[in-house]
C-alpha positions in Angstrom: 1.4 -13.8 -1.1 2.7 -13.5 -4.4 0.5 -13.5 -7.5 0.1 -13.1 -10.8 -1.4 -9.9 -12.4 -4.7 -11.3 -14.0 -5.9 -12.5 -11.1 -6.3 -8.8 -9.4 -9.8 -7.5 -8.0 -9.5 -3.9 -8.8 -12.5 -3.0 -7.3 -10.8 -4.1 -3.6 -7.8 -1.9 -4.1 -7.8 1.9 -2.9 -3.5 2.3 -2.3 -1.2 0.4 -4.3 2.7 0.7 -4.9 4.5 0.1 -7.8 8.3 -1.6 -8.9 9.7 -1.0 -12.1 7.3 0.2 -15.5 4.2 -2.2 -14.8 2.3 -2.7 -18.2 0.2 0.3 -19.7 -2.7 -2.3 -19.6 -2.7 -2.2 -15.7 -1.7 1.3 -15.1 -4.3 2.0 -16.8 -7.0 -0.5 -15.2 -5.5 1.4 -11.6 -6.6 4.8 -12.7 -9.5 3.8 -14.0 -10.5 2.4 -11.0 -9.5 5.3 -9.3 -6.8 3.8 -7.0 -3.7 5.9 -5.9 -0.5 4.7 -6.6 2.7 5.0 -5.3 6.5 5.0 -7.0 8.1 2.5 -4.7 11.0 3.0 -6.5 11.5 6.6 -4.8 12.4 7.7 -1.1 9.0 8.2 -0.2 9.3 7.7 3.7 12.1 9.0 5.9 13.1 6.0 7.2 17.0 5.4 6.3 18.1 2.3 3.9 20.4 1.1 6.8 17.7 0.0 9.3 15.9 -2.5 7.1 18.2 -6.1 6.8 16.0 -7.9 4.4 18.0 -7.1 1.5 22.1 -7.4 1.7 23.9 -3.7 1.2 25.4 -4.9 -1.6 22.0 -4.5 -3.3 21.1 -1.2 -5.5 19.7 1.4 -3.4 16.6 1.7 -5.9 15.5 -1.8 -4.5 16.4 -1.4 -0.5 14.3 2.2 -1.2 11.7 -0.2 -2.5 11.9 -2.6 1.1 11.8 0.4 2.8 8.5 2.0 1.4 6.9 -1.5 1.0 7.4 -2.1 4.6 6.5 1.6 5.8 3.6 2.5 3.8 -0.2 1.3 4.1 -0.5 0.1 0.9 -3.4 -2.5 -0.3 -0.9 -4.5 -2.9 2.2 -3.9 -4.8 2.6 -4.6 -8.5 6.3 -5.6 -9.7 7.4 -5.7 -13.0 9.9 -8.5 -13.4 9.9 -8.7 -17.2 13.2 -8.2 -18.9 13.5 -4.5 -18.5 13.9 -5.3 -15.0 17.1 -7.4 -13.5 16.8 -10.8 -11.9 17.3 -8.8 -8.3 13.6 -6.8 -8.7 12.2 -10.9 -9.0 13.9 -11.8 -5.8 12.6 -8.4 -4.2 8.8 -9.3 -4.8 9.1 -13.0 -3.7 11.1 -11.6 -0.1 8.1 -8.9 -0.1 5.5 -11.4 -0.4 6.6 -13.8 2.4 7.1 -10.1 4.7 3.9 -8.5 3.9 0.5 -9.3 4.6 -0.8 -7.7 1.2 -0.5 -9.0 -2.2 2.7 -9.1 -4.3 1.6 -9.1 -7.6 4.2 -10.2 -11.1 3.7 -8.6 -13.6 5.9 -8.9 -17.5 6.3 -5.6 -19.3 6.5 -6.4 -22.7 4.8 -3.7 -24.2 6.5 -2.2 -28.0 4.3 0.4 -28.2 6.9 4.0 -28.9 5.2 6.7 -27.1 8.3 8.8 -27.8 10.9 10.7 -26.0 9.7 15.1 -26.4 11.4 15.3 -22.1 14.1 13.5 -22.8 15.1 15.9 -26.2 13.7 18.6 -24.5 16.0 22.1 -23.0 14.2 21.4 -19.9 16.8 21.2 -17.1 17.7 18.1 -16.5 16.0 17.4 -13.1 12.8 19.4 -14.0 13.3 16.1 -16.9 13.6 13.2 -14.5 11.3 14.6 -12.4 8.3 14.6 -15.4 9.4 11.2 -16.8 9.4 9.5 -13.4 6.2 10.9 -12.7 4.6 9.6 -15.7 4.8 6.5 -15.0 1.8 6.2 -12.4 -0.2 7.2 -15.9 -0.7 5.2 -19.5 -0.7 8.0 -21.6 2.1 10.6 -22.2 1.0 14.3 -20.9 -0.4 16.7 -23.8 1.5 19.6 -25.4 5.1 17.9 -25.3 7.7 20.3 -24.8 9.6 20.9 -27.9 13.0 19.1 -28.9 16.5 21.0 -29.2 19.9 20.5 -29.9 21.6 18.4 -27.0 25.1 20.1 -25.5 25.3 17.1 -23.4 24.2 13.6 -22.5 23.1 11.6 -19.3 22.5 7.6 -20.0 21.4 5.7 -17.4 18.2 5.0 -15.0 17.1 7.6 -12.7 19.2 8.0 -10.3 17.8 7.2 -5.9 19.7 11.2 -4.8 18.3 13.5 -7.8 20.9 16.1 -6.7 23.4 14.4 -9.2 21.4 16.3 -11.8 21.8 19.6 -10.7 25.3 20.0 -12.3 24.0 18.9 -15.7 23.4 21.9 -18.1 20.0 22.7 -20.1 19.7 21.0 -23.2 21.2 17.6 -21.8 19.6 15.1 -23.4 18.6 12.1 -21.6 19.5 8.1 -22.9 19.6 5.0 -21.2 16.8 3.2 -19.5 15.3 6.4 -18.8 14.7 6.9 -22.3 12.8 3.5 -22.3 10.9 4.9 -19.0 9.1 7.8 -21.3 8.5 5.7 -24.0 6.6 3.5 -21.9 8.6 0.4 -23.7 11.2 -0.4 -20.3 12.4 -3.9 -21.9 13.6 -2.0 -25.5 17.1 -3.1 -24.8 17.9 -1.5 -28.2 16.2 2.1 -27.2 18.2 1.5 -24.1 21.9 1.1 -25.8 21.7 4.0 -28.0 23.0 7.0 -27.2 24.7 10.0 -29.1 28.7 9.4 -29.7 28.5 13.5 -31.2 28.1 15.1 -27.7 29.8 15.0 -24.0 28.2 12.2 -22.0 27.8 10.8 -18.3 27.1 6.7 -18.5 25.3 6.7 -15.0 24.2 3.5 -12.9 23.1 2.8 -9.2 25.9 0.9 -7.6 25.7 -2.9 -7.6 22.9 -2.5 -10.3 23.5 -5.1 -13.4 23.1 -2.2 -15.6 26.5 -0.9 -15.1 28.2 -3.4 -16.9 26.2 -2.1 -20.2 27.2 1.5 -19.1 30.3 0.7 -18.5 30.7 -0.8 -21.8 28.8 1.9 -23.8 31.4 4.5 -22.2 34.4 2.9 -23.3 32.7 3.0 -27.0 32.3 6.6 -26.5 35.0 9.1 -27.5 33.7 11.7 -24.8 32.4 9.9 -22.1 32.5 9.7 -18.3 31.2 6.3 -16.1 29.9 7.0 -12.8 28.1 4.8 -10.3 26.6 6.2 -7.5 24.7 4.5 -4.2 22.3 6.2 -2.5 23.9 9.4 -2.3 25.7 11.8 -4.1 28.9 12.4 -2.8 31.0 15.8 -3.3 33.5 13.5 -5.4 30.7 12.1 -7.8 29.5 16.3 -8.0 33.5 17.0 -9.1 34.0 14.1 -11.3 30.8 15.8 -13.2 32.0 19.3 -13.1 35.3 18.5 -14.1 34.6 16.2 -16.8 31.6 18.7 -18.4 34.4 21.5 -18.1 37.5 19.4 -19.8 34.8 19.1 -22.5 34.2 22.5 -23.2 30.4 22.6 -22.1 29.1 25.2 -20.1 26.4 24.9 -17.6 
């Protein structure tokens, strides 16, 4: 069944899933009731993207991973957040889900403005150890304590976070991180303004999941870029998409 997010008994929930950046309101009404959640969003079951037909391919691997888990895991409800940081595909997602599954599929708008700022994203953490802390803060409604301290960026990586988190192993330290994944740590997913900026002074990958709206607007903040490379990658990253990285962090002088 699909439903709306104010009409959720907490207290009947133990194992819940999550789409998108749900509101900090409910993230933080789940962990105070104590219920474990789960990131949807990532491979969490082994169970490969081809077997499940309720979504066409020529979806974004981010939402077939979603399918898959929702369909695989014992989960008590699943909270989606179709507000406008999410595309119109996530909305069509949760109403497929809800005639599927016997739980409930609940809708939920992320509007929230609040910055809770970006200390990962300007970080010199290595760029996966990055993605891996800013996706993982998402299951909580406050940033962590003791933020790790900002640096000069030799690089930059816009985009979401991508399904295969091998595509960041070629990036060097001190890449700073733009895009929606900026939005993600700031806990403010539909600042579409947050989301467009990035910095035209260094080297920069504009990244998207294949047949995900958002690579139109990377495609477009690339071609404003005087050092930039596109890239859109399905589920996997290929050997190509690893040389189009290499090659294009070498050509611009950076050294990882």
């Amino acid at each position: 069944m699909l439903i709306d997010s104010t009409k959720i008994d907490y207290f009947k929930l133990k194992r819940v899933g999550i789409v998108g950046v749900p509101p900090r309101s409910i993230i933080n009404d789940l962990q105070r009731h104590q219920v474990r959640i789960y990131d949807l969003d990532e491979p969490l079951t082994p169970v490969s993207l081809e077997t499940v037909g309720l979504l066409p391919q020529v979806y974004c691997a981010i939402l077939r991973t979603v399918v898959v888990n929702a369909l695989h895991l014992d989960l008590d409800a699943i909270f989606i957040d179709i507000g406008p940081g999410k595309c119109d595909n996530a909305h069509y997602t949760a109403r497929i889900l809800s005639h599927r599954l016997p739980i409930p599929v609940i809708i939920c708008h992320n509007l929230d403005a609040v910055k809770m700022g970006n200390p990962i994203c300007r970080s010199s953490l290595p760029l996966l150890e990055k993605f891996r802390r800013i996706t993982a803060s998402v299951i909580k409604p406050d940033p962590a304590p003791d933020p790790p301290i900002a640096c000069p960026p030799k690089a930059g990586f816009w985009g979401v976070p991508p399904r295969d988190f091998k595509l960041l192993e070629f990036f060097p330290d001190r890449t700073h991180v733009y895009g929606w994944t900026r939005c993600m740590e700031n806990k403010t997913p539909a600042d579409h303004v947050l989301e467009s900026y990035c910095n035209s002074t260094i080297p920069t990958v504009f990244f998207a999941q294949s047949f995900c709206p958002k690579t139109a607007l990377a495609r477009f903040l690339a071609t404003c870029h005087p050092q930039a490379l596109y890239l859109d990658v399905d589920s996997h990253c290929s050997g190509s998409a690893q040389a189009k990285i290499q090659a294009f962090l070498e050509l611009s002088g950076v050294q990882t």
